[in-house]
C-alpha positions in Angstrom: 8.6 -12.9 42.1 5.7 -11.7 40.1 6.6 -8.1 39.5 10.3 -9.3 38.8 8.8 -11.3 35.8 6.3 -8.3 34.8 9.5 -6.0 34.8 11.7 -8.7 32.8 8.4 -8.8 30.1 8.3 -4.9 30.0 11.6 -4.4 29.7 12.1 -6.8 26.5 9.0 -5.1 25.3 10.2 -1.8 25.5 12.8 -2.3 22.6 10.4 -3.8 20.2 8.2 -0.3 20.4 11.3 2.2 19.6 11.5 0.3 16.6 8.4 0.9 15.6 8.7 4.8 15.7 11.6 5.0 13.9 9.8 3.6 10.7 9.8 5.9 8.0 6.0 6.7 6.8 4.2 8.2 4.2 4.4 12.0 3.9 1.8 12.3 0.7 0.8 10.3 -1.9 -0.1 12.1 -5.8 -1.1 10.7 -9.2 1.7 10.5 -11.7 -0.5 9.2 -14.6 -3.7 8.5 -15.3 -5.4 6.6 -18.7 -8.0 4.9 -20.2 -7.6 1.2 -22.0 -9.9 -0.8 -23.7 -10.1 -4.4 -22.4 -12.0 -7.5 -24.4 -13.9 -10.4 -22.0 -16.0 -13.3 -23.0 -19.7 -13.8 -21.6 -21.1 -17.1 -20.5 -22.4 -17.3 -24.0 -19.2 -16.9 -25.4 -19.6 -13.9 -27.5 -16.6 -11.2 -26.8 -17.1 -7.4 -25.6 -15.1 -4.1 -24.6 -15.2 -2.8 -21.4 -13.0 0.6 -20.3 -10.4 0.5 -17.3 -9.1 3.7 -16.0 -5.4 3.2 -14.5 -3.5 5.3 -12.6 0.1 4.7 -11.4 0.5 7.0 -7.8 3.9 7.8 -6.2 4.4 8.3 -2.7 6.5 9.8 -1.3 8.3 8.8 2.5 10.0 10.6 5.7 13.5 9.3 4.7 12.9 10.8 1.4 12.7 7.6 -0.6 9.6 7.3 -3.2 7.5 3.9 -4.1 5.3 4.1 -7.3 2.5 1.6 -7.9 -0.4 1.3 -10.3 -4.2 0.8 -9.5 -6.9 -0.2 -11.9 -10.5 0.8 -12.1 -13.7 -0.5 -14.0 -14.9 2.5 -15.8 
């Protein structure tokens, strides 16, 4: 009875995993852009200043040839 249910489990499991490896993945990843923009905060006193962030905006680029682009920012 036991090894009946442990063959029932593995065989429903065994479906899930294909599906798994036939997910398209990354290939590479490269910058498209890259800048520099000046941003204004406040202090605790209240009193304004500038700070820098870099951006950059990366593509990548997947197995089933599809792209995705998305932007990061960084305190300069």
């Amino acid at each position: 009875m036991k090894t009946l249910l442990t063959l029932l489990i593995l065989a429903t499991a065994v479906p899930a995993a294909k599906a798994d490896y036939c997910r398209p993945y990354v290939t590479h990843t490269c910058v498209v852009c890259s800048r520099t923009e000046c941003r204004w905060a406040t202090n605790s006193c209240g009193r304004r200043y500038s700070y820098e962030v870099r951006i950059v905006t990366y593509r990548s680029y997947y197995s089933n040839g599809q792209t995705s682009t998305f932007a990061r920012s960084y305190r300069a």
